[in-house]
C-alpha positions as CSV (number, residue, x, y, z in Angstrom):
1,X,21.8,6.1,10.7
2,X,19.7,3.1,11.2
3,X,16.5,3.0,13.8
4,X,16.4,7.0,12.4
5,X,12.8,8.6,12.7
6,X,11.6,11.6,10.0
7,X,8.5,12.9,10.0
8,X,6.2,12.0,6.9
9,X,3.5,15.1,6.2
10,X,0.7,16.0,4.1
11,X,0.8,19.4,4.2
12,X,0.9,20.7,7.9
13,X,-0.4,17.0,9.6
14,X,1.9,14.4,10.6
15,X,0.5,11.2,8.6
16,X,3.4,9.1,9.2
17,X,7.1,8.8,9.5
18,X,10.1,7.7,7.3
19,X,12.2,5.2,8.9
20,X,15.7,4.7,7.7
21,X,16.5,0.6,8.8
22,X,20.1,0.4,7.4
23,X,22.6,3.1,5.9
24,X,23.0,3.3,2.3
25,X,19.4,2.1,1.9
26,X,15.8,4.1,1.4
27,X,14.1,4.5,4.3
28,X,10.8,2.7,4.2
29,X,7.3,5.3,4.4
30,X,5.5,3.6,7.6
31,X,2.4,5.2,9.1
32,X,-0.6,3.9,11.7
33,X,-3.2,1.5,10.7
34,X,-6.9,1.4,12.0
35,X,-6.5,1.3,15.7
36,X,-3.0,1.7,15.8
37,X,-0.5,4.3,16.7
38,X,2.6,5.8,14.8
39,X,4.6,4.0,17.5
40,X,3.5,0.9,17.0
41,X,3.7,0.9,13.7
42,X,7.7,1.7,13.5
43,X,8.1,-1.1,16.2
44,X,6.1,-3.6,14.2
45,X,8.0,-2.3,10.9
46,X,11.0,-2.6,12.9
47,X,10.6,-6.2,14.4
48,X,9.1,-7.4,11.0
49,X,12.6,-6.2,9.3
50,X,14.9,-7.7,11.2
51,X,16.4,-10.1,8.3
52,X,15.6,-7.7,5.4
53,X,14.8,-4.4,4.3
54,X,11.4,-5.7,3.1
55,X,8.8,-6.6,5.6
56,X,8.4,-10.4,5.2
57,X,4.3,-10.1,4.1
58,X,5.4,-7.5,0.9
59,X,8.0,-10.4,0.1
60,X,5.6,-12.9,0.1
61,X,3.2,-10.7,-2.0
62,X,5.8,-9.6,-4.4
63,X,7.3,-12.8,-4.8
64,X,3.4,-14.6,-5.2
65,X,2.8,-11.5,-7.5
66,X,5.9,-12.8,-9.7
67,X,4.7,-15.9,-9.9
68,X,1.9,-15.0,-11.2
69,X,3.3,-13.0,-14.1
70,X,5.4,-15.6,-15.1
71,X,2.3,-17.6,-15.5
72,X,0.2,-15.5,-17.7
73,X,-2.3,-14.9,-14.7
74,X,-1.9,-11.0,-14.4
């Protein structure tokens, strides 16, 4: 179901969550930041994944990352 929370642990501590954005897709491993809460970081996940399952900076990267390769720069 999409917008569904699991909890992501190491052991007995909560380090994160798995949140499932679509059905019929992985759900993406999110989990706080410096500063941040576990909250916040499923509604920034959220809001940056509105048009995609991949948060628009790891396109970027990925697709930058590509380039590269395909230049001989890796």
């Amino acid at each position: 179901m999409p917008g569904a929370v699991a909890p992501l642990r190491i052991g007995d501590e909560i380090v994160g969550c798995w949140l499932r954005l679509r059905r019929h897709v992985r759900p993406l491993a999110i989990h706080p930041g410096w500063r941040t809460d576990l909250d916040t970081a499923v509604a920034v996940a959220t809001a940056a994944t509105l048009d995609a399952v991949t948060p628009e900076p790891l396109r970027q990267a990925r697709r930058v990352a590509r380039e590269a390769r395909a230049q001989g720069l890796s």
